[in-house]
C-alpha positions, 0 to 999 in steps of 0.5 A: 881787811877783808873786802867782803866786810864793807860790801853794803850787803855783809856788816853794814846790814841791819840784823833784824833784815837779815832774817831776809837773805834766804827770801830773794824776793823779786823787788823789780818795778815790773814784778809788783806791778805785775803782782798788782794785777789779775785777781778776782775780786774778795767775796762781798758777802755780809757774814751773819752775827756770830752767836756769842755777840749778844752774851759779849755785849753783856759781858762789855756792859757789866764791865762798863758799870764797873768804871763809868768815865775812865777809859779801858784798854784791853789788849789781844796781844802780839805774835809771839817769837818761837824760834828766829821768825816763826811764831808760836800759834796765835791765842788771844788773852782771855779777858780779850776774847771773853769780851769781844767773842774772838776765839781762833788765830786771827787778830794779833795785835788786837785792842779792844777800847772802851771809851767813856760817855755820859752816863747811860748813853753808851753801848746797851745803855752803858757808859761806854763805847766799846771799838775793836781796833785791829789790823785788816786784810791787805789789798792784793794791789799792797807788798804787804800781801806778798811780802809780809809773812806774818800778815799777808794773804798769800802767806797766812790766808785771808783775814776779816776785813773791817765790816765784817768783824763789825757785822759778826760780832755787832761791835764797831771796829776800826783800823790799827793805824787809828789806835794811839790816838784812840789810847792817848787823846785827853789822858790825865787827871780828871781834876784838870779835864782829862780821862783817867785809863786802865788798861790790862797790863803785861799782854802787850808790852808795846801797849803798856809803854803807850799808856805809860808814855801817856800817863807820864806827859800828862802828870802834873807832877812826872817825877813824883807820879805814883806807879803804886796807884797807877798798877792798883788802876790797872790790877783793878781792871784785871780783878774784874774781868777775872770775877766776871768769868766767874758765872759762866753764861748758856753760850759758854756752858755750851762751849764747855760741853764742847771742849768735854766731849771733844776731850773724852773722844781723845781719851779713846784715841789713847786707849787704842794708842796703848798697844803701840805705847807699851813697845816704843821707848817713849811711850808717853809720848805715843800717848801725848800724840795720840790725844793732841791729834784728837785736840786740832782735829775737834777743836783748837789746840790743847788747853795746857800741855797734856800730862801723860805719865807712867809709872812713877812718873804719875807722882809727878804733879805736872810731868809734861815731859812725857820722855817715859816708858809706859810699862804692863803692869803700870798706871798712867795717869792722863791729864788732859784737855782740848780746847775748843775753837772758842777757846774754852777748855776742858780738864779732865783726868783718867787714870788706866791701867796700862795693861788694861787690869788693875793690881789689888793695890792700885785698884784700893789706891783708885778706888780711894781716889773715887771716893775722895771725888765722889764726897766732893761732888756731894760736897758742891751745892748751891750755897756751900763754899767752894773750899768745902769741896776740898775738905770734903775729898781730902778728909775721905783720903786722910781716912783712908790712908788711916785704915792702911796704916800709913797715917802717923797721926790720929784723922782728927789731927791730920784734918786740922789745920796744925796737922795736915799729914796726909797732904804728903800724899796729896799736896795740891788743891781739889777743885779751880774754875774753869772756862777760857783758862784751864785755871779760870778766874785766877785774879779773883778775889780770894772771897770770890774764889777760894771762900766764895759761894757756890753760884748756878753757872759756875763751871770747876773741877774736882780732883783729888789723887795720891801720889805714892812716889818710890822714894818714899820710905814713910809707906811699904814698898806695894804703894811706892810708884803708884799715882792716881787722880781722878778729874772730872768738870762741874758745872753748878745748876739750880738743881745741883752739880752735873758732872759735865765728863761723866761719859768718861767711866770713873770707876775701876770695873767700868775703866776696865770695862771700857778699855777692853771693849775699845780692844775688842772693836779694834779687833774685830776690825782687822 
């Protein structure tokens, strides 16, 4: 037997501290205490109320007539894993950080508690009070500031305490420690004198089995309990923090004007990348790098991998691979959006020529693609259905592909339902909200959604493209290889849609336009 096996460091070590042979902290009496001590006392400033706190407390007061005496759960979520003990960067779940404010990095493992009252006495007159349950700032006098690489100060910086998330947001808070008691007292049926709890399911799993434990010792009858109900309770929760993000309110318009011009200023960072993108081997991602360095500088992160497609990579609905050449003579297709601070994102898509001129047909192909998207944007007015914006831009690009003589039916038969042949070329839908996810709202209701009205503060896209593939042989071959989608964000007012990318050119004179100008700056800087 080797000797090494039964040493109390080899084998008998646990494999989850393992992941510590390489630290060699110093442990020593001495150390800590002298880790302990000699530090300037943390600022005591009193931060100023952040300005979404007012919309926040709205937000938690409509989802709080919603479900008067039941208590709600809705976690942040935890860190997650990317490779052995680093993690992905930090993103709040949606429903979370549209009700407290929180955007950025800052409160893993986050819960935000809605504890019922008597009716009219909560939060705003609500039934409810809402209480942010998170883990603070450990004292410089704890290990946890030294040793903890996942939450300590001398690893990650400093965290908000307590009272100033409480000043910031207007919004009690309370420590970590306190949540399972905060989550599990009183469960049960409301029949014998308990609360019934809804919580917003598959975010932490470390939650779910909490309320799950929960709701099992408090059954009346555990064996028999009724997970069908239990999820439609929580679904519920789910479907109405997804519909209330439906009309967005001033201060989130604002953070989509944001996430825009922040995305628009990327798109001409990509242009000045072309150049260097057409003699690298992986041009595509001289393009992603391009835009993504735009995204942390002006805002948060992406807001979903950026699509960076050439050639016939463009007819590829969701190429984020990103492996490809960018050739003269070809389009790329650039899908794209930053996320701002807050965490709302924008959407938007250009597609350019990368030579910097489009051919005759890739000019008749976008030019098509443009009018699609402009009789959507006609399409989209108060009162209309949202699902009329796709039917709007999809029967100009049926009518197009007729003229061309790629349609094998009459327009009148691809538009019906039992024909739909010119969807080939366009499989994907028109038009999604858009907000705090890139695919905003998507637990809506389908009336809400898909057959919804039109509404002021309503914030989606319109994207209608063609997608000509080189393995397709139902078109001549000057189509095959050509992918086009033009994408910009709507915002719905009173007076009618505005087009919030509207800064970035859209048709195929100004795209041409616009890339040659950023050319000639360029020049006339060296």
């Amino acid at each position: 037997m080797n000797d090494a096996e039964n040493t109390p460091n080899s084998a008998s070590q646990p494999l989850e501290e393992r992941v510590n042979n390489r630290s060699q902290r110093p442990s020593s009496e001495a150390f800590k205490a002298f880790m302990a001590s000699n530090w300037a006392p943390s600022p005591q400033v009193t931060p100023a109320r952040d300005a979404v706190a007012g919309h926040a407390a709205r937000r938690r007061r409509a989802i709080s007539d919603q479900f008067k005496g039941e208590r709600l759960v809705v976690p942040a979520g935890p860190l997650k894993v990317r490779s052995n003990d680093c993690d992905y960067r930090f993103r709040p779940h949606s429903g979370f950080a549209h009700l407290t404010g929180l955007g950025l990095d800052h409160e893993p493992d986050a819960v935000l508690i809605f504890e019922p009252v008597e009716e009219g006495t909560g939060d705003d007159g609500g039934n409810h009070r809402a209480t942010l349950y998170f883990r603070p700032l450990a004292g410089r006098d704890t290990e946890q500031f030294y040793a903890d690489s996942r939450s300590g100060e001398f690893w990650i910086g400093a965290r908000p305490t307590l009272p100033e998330f409480e000043a910031r947001l207007g919004l009690p808070t309370a420590h970590i420690d306190e949540l399972e008691m905060a989550i599990t007292k009183n469960v049960g049926a409301p029949e014998i004198g308990g609360i019934s709890i809804r919580l917003v399911r598959k975010v932490d799993e470390n939650i779910d089995a909490l309320v799950d434990t929960a709701r099992y010792n408090t059954a009346k009858d555990p064996d028999n309990l009724d997970l069908g109900v239990l999820d439609a309770l929580d679904e519920k929760l789910s479907e109405a923090l997804s519909e209330l993000r439906l009309i967005k309110d001033e201060w989130e318009v604002e953070q989509m004007r944001i996430a825009v011009a922040a995305t628009a200023e990327g798109f001409a960072e990509v242009v000045k990348a072309l150049p260097r993108a057409l003699t690298h081997f992986r041009g595509e991602r001289v393009v992603e790098g391009a835009f993504f360095a735009r995204a942390r500088e002006e805002g948060n992160e992406l807001g979903y991998d950026t699509i960076a497609a050439a050639g016939n990579n463009a007819t590829v609905l969701h190429w984020t691979r990103n492996t490809g050449r960018v050739n003269a003579g070809e389009l790329l297709l650039l899908d794209a959006g930053v996320e701002a601070d807050s965490l709302y994102t924008a959407d938007i898509t250009r597609t350019l020529p990368a030579n910097g001129t489009f051919s005759e047909v890739q000019r008749r192909v976008y030019e098509a693609v443009l009018d699609a998207a402009d009789a959507g944007f006609a399409a989209a007015q108060i009162g209309t259905r949202f699902r009329d914006i796709h039917t709007a831009a999809t029967t100009v690009l049926a009518e197009r592909l007729a003229e061309w003589g790629l349609l094998p039916v009459p327009v009148e038969e691809a538009v019906s339902e039992e024909g739909q042949q010119h969807r080939r070329w366009m499989p994907h839908g028109t038009s999604h909200h858009l907000g705090l996810d890139v695919h905003d709202c998507a637990q809506a209701k389908r009336e809400l959604y898909l057959d919804g009205v039109l509404a002021e503060g309503m914030v989606f896209t319109i994207e209608p493209g063609l997608y000509f593939k080189n393995e397709d042989l139902a078109i001549p071959e000057e189509y095959r290889g050509i992918g086009v989608r033009i994408e910009d964000d709507i915002l719905m007012t009173a007076d009618g849609p505005v087009n919030l990318s509207a800064a970035l050119p859209r048709t195929a004179d100004d795209v041409e336009a616009w890339m040659s100008g950023i050319y000639q700056e360029l020049d006339a800087r060296r």
